[in-house]
C-alpha positions as CSV (number, residue, x, y, z in Angstrom):
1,X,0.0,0.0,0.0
2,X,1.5,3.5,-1.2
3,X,-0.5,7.0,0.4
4,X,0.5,10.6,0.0
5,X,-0.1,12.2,2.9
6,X,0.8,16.0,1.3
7,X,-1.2,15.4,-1.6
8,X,-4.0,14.1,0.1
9,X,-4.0,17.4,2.5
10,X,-4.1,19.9,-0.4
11,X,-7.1,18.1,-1.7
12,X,-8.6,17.8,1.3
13,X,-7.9,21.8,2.3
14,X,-9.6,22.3,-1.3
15,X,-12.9,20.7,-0.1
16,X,-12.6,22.7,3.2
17,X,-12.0,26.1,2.1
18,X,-15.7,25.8,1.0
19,X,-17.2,24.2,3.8
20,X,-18.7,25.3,7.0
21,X,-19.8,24.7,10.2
22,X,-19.3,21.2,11.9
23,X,-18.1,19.9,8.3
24,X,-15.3,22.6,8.3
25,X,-14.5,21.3,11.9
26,X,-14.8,17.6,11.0
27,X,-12.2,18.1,7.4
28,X,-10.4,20.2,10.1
29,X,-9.5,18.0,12.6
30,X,-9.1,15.0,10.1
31,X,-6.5,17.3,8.6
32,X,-5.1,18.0,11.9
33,X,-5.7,21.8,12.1
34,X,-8.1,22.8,14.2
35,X,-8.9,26.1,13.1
36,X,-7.8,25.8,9.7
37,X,-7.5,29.7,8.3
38,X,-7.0,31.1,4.7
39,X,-3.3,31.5,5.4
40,X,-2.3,27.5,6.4
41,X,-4.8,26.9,2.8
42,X,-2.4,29.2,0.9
43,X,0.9,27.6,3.1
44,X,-0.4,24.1,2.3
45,X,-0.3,25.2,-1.6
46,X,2.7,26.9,-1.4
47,X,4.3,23.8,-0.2
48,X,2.5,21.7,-3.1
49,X,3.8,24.2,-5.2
50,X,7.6,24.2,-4.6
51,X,6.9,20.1,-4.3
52,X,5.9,19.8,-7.8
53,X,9.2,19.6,-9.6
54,X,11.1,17.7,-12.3
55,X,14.6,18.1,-11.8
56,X,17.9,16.0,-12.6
57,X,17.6,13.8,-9.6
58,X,14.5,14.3,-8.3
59,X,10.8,14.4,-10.1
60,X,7.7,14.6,-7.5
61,X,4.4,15.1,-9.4
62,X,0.9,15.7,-7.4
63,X,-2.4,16.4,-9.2
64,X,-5.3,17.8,-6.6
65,X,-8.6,18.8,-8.2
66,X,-12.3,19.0,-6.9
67,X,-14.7,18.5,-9.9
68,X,-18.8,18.5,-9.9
69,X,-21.3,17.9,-11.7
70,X,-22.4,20.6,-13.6
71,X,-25.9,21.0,-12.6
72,X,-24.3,22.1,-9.0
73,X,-23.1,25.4,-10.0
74,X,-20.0,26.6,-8.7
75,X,-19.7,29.8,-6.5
76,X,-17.4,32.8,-8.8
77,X,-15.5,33.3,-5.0
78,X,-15.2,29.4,-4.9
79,X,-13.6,29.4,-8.2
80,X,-12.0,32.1,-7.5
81,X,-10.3,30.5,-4.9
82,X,-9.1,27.4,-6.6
83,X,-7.3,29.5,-9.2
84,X,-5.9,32.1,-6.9
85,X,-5.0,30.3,-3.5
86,X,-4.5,26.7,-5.1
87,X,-3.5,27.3,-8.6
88,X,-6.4,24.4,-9.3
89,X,-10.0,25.7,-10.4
90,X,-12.7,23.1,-9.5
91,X,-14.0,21.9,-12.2
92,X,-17.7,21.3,-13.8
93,X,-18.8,18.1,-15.7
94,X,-21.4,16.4,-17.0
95,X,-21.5,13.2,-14.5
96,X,-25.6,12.6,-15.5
97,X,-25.6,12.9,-19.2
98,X,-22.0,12.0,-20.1
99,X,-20.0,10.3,-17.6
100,X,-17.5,8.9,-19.9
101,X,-16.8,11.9,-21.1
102,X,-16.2,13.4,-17.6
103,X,-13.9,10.5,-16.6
104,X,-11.4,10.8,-19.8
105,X,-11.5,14.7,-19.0
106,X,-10.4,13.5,-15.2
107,X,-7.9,11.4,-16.7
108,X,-6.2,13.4,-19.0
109,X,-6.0,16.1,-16.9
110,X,-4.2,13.7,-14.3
111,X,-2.2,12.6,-17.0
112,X,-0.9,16.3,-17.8
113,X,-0.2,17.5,-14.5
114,X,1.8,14.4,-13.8
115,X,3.8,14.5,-17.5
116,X,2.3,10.9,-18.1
117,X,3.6,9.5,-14.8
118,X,0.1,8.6,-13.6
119,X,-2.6,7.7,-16.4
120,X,-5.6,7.3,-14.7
121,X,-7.2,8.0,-11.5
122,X,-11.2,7.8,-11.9
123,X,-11.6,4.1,-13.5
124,X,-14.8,2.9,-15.4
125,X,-16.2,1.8,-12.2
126,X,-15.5,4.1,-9.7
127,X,-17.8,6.9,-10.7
128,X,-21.3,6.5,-11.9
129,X,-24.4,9.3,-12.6
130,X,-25.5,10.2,-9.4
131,X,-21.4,11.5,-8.7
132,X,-22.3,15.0,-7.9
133,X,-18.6,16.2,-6.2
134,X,-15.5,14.1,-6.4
135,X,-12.1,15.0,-5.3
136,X,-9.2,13.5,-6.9
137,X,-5.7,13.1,-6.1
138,X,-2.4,11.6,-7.4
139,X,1.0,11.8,-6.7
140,X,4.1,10.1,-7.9
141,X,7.9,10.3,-7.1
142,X,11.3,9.0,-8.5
143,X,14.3,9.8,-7.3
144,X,18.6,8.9,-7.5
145,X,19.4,7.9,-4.2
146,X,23.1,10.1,-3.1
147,X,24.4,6.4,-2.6
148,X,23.5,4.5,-5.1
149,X,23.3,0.4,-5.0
150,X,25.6,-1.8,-6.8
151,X,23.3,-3.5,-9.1
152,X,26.0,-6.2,-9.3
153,X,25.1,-6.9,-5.5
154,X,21.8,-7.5,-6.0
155,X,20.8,-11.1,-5.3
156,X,17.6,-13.2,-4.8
157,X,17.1,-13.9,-0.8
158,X,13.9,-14.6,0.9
159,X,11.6,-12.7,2.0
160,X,9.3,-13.6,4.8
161,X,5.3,-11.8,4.1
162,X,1.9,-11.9,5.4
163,X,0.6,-14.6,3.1
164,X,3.8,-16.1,1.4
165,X,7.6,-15.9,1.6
166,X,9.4,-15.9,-2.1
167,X,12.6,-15.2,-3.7
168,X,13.0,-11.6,-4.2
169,X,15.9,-9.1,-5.2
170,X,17.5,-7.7,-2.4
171,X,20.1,-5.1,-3.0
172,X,23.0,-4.5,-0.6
173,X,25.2,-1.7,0.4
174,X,27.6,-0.6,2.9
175,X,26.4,2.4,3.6
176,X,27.1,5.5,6.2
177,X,23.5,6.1,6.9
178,X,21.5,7.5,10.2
179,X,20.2,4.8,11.9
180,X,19.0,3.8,15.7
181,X,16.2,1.8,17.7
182,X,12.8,2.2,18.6
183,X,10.2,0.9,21.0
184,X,13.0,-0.6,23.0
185,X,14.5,-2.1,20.5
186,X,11.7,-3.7,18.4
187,X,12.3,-1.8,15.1
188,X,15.2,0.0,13.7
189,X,15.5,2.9,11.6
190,X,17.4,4.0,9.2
191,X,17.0,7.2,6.8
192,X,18.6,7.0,3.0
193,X,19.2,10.7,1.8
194,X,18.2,11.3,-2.1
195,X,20.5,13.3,-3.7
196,X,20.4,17.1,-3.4
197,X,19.4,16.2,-0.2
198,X,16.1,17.6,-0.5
199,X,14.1,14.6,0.4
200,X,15.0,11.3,2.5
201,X,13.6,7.7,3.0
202,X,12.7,6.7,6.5
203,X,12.4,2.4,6.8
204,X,11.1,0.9,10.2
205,X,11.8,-2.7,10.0
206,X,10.4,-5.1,13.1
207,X,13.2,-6.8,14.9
208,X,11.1,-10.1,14.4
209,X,9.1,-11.1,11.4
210,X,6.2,-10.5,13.0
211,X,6.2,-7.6,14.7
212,X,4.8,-5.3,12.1
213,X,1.4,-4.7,14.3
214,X,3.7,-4.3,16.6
215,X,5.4,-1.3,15.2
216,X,2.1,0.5,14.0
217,X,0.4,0.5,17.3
218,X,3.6,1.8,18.5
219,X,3.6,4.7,15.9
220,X,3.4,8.3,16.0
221,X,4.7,11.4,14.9
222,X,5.8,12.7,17.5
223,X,7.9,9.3,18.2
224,X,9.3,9.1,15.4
225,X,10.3,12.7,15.1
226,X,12.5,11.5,18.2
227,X,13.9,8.6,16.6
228,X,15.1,10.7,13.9
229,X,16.5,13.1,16.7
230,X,18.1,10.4,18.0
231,X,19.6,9.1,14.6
232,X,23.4,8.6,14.2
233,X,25.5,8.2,11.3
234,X,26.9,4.4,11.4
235,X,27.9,1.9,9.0
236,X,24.9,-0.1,8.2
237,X,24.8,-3.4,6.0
238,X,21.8,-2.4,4.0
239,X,19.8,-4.9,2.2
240,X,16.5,-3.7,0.7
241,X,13.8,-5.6,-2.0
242,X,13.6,-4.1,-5.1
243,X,10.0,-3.2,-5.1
244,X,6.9,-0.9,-7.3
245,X,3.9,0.4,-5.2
246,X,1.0,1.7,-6.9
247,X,-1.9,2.3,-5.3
248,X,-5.6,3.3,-6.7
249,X,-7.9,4.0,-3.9
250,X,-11.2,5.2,-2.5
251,X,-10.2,7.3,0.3
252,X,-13.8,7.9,1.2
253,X,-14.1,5.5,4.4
254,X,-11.1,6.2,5.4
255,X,-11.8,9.7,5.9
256,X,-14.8,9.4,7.3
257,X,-13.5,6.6,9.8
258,X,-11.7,9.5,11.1
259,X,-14.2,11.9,11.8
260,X,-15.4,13.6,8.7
261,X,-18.2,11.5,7.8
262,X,-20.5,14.8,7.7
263,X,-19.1,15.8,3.9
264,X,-20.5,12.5,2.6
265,X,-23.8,13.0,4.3
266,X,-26.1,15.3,1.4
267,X,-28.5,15.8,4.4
268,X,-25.8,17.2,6.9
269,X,-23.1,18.4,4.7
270,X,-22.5,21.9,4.8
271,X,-20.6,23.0,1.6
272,X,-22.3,26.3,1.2
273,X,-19.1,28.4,0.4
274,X,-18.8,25.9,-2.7
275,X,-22.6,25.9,-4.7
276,X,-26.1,26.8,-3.8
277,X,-27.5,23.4,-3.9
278,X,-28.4,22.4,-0.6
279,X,-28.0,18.8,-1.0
280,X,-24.8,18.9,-2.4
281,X,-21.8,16.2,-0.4
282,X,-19.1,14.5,-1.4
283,X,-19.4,11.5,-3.6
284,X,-16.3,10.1,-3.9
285,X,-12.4,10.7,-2.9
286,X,-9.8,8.7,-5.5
287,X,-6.5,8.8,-4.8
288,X,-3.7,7.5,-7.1
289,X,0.4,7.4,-5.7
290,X,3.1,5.5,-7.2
291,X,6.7,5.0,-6.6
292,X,9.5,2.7,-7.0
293,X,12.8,1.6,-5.0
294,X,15.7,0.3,-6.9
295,X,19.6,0.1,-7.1
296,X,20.1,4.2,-8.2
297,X,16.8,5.2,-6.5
298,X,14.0,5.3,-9.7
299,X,14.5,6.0,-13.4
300,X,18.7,7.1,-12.6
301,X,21.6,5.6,-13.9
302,X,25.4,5.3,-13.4
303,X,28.1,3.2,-12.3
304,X,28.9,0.9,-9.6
305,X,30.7,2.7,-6.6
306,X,32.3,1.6,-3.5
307,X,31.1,3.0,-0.4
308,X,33.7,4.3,1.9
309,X,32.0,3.6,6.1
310,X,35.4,5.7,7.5
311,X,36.7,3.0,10.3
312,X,37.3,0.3,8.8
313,X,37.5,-1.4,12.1
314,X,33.6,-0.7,12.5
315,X,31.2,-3.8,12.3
316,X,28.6,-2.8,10.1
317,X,25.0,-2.6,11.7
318,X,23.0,-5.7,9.6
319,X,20.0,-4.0,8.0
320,X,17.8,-7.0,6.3
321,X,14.5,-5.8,5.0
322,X,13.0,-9.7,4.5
323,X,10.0,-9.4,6.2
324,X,7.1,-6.8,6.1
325,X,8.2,-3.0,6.5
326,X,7.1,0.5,6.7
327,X,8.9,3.5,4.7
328,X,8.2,7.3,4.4
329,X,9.3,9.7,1.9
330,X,10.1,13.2,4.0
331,X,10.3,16.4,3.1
332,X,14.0,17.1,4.7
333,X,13.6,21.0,4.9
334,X,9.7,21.0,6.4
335,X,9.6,18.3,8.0
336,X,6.6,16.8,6.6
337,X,6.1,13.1,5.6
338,X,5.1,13.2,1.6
339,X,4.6,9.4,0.9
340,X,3.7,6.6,3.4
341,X,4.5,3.1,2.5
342,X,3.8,-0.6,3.9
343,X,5.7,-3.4,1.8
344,X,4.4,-7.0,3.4
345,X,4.4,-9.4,0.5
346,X,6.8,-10.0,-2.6
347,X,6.0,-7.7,-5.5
């Protein structure tokens, strides 16, 4: 399973910006800011902004849109504030009288924002025509790791999952990395820079091959923000599967599972900032994220190198990723986590 997090909160600020009421508070406590104000929308889309980049070594894409149907009017001030605050302007469709028409405009419009790296969000079956408001989201990321993998060291070893355990490729490195233990001592972390050093991957691995439940009830922010604080640079025996994610979801009771069932509700939803229509909720959330881990990071290329640890005396920490795992893309300068990842059964 692959989630943006960031990508998901711009679309999710979108929706809010024209709610009110106990469905602003709900979307605002789901997205963890009580009192969510004009200036964190324009912050959130300031960050999506400077995230959407293609570059040498890095390319993050994210595509975050409301559409409705077109009988549901929207407001001039809400459109307004799509183009001005989130550079996105909700758009109008016609769900009811041509709802494959609507989905291929979703789709290409996906498929432009991301240069082709995502094709499709909204599939045949996830939209029908009663949709009357549908957010959609999609995000993908590929990256050259700052130390890359010898792809000569990659080799098949076994890897332990939820339902079967098969053959996979596992590279290896000795790498200088940051790296401690958590929950007294049943995970350890390492973080894997990208290069520019702009963004980092974060992997919690269970000491046992069980003891992935373990390590999400055990999760938080705020603890692993003191892992990373308490991160030191060792030499660490890395071996990693090679490994895809790509994820096409209905977000929509997920978010309401966490308290924002109100927007779904066309009786209690309160979305007056966005049309006229009193009945007007939330149909559908679709979120699309991809991204891929492999010996130079994803899409890169180069040479083999040798990894220098510095004391050579040093046993390398052993780092082997054969059972199910967590990961996180971060945002090194802010902080923030962009991509969350759970890896539990061979690709």
């Amino acid at each position: 399973m692959l989630v943006s997090g960031m990508s998901l909160s711009v679309s999710l600020a979108m929706l809010h910006a024209g709610s009110s009421g106990a469905t602003a508070r709900e979307l605002a406590e789901v997205l963890r800011h009580d009192g969510l104000t004009g200036d964190v929308h324009a912050a959130l889309a300031h960050l999506a902004a400077r995230w959407n980049h293609p570059g040498d070594h890095v390319t993050l894409v994210t595509a975050s849109r409301v559409f409705g149907d077109r009988k549901y009017a929207f407001k001039p001030e809400y459109l307004d504030l799509g183009r001005k605050v989130f550079a996105s302007e909700p758009g109008a469709l016609d769900f009811a009288g041509d709802l494959a028409g609507a989905r291929e405009h979703i789709n290409g419009w996906v498929r432009e924002q991301t240069r082709d790296e995502i094709g499709e969000v909204v599939a045949a079956e996830a939209i029908d025509a009663a949709t009357r408001l549908l957010v959609t989201d999609a995000a993908a990321f590929k990256a050259d790791w700052l130390e890359p993998f010898d792809p000569a060291a990659t080799q098949p070893v076994m890897f332990y999952g939820h339902e079967r355990r098969e053959p996979v490729p596992m590279m290896r490195s000795v790498q200088r990395v940051s790296t401690t233990l958590g929950l007294a001592g049943k995970l350890r972390l390492v973080e894997l820079p990208y290069k520019g050093g702009e963004y980092s991957m974060i992997i919690l691995l269970p000491a046992t091959r069980g003891g992935l439940e373990d390590v999400e009830k055990g999760f938080d922010f705020e603890r692993l923000q003191s892992w990373l604080d308490a991160a030191k640079p060792a030499p660490v025996d890395l071996q990693i599967p090679r490994f895809s994610l790509d994820s096409d979801l209905d977000l929509a009771p997920f978010i309401a599972k966490l308290g924002a069932a109100r927007v779904f509700d066309a009786r209690r939803a309160e979305l007056d900032d966005i049309s006229d229509e009193k009945k007007l909720a939330l149909s559908s959330v679709r979120h699309r994220a991809r991204l891929s881990v492999a010996e130079h990071g994803e899409g890169g290329a180069g040479g083999a190198i040798e990894i220098s640890v510095g004391n050579a005396s040093a046993t390398p920490i052993p780092f082997i990723a054969d059972r199910p795992f967590i990961f996180y893309v971060r945002d090194v300068r802010s902080g923030v986590l962009l991509f969350y990842g759970r890896v539990v059964d061979p690709a």
